[in-house]
C-alpha positions in Angstrom: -28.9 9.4 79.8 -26.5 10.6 76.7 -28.0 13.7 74.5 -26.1 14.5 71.3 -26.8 18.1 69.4 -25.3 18.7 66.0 -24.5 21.9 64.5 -22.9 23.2 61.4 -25.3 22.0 58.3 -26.3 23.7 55.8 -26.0 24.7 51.9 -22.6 24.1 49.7 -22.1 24.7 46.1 -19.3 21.6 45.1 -16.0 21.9 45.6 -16.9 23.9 49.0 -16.5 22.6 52.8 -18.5 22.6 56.0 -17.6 21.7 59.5 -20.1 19.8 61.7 -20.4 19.8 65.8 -21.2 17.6 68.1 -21.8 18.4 71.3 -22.5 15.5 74.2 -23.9 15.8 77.3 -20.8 14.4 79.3 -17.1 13.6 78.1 -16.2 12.0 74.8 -13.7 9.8 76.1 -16.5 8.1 78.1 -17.6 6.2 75.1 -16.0 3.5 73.9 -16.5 5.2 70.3 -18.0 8.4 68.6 -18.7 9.0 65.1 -21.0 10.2 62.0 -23.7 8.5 60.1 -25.5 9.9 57.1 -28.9 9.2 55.7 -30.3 10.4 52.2 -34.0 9.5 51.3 -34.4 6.1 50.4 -31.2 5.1 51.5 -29.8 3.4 54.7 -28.3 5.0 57.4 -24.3 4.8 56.4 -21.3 4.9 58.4 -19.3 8.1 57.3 -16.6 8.1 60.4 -15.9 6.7 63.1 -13.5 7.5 66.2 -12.4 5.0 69.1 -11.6 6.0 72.4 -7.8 5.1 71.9 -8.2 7.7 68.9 -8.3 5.0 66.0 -10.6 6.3 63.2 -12.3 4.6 60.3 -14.1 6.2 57.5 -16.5 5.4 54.8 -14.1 4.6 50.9 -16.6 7.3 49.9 -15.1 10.0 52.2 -11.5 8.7 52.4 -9.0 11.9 51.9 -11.8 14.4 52.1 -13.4 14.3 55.6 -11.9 14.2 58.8 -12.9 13.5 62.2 -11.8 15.0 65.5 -12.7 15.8 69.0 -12.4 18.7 71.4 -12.4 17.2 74.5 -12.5 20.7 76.6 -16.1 21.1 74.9 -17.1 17.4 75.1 -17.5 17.6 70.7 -16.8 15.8 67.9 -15.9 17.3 64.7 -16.2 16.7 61.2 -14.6 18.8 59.0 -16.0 18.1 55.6 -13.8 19.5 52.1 -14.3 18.6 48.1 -18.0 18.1 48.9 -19.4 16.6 46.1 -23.8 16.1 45.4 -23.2 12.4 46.5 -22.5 13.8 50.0 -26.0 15.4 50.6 -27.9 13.7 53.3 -28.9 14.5 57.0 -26.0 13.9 59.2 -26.2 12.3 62.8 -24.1 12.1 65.7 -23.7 8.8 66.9 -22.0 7.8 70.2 -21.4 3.9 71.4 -20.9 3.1 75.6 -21.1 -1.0 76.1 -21.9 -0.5 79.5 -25.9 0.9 78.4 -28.9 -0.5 77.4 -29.2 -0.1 74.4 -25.6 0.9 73.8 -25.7 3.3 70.6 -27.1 6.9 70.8 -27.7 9.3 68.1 -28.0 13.1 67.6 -31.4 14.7 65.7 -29.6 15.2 62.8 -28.0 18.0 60.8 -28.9 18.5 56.9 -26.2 18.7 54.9 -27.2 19.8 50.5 -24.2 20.3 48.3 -25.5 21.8 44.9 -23.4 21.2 41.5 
């Protein structure tokens, strides 16, 4: 059983930041990776960034220099501080978390709605 909650959506004129939470129901450094997707209508779920265990991150060339990712292990959340937000960037934003050892392996958050107006 993993539960993710996300926190920290909401509305951004350009130019402004936001900072989302993630919190999990048990450590982060139990999964073999945690990370942020993003999903606008009629689009596909992207990858927006991704942390390994080892702390290796990876993030989407559309985001690259502007968000970063991070975890607070002491609150068992992952972070992702989000600056320069540009209209591109609105979507709904979910928490997603990847153990091997389940079935099925990836988990996801309900999702956090992020709008950035110009």
């Amino acid at each position: 059983q993993v539960q993710l909650v996300e926190s920290g959506g909401g509305l951004v004129q350009a130019g402004g930041s936001l900072r989302l939470s993630c919190a999990a129901s048990r450590s982060i450094f139990s999964f073999n990776a945690c990370g942020w997707y993003r999903q606008a209508p009629g689009h596909q779920r992207d990858l927006v960034a991704l942390i390994t265990r080892g702390g290796i991150t990876n993030y989407a060339d559309s985001v690259k220099g502007r968000f970063t990712i991070s975890r607070d292990n002491a609150k068992n959340t992952v972070h992702l501080q989000m600056n320069s937000l540009k209209p591109e960037d609105t979507a709904r934003y979910y928490c997603y978390a990847l153990d091997s050892e389940l079935v099925p392996p990836r988990y996801w958050g309900q999702g956090t709605q992020v709008t950035v107006s110009s």
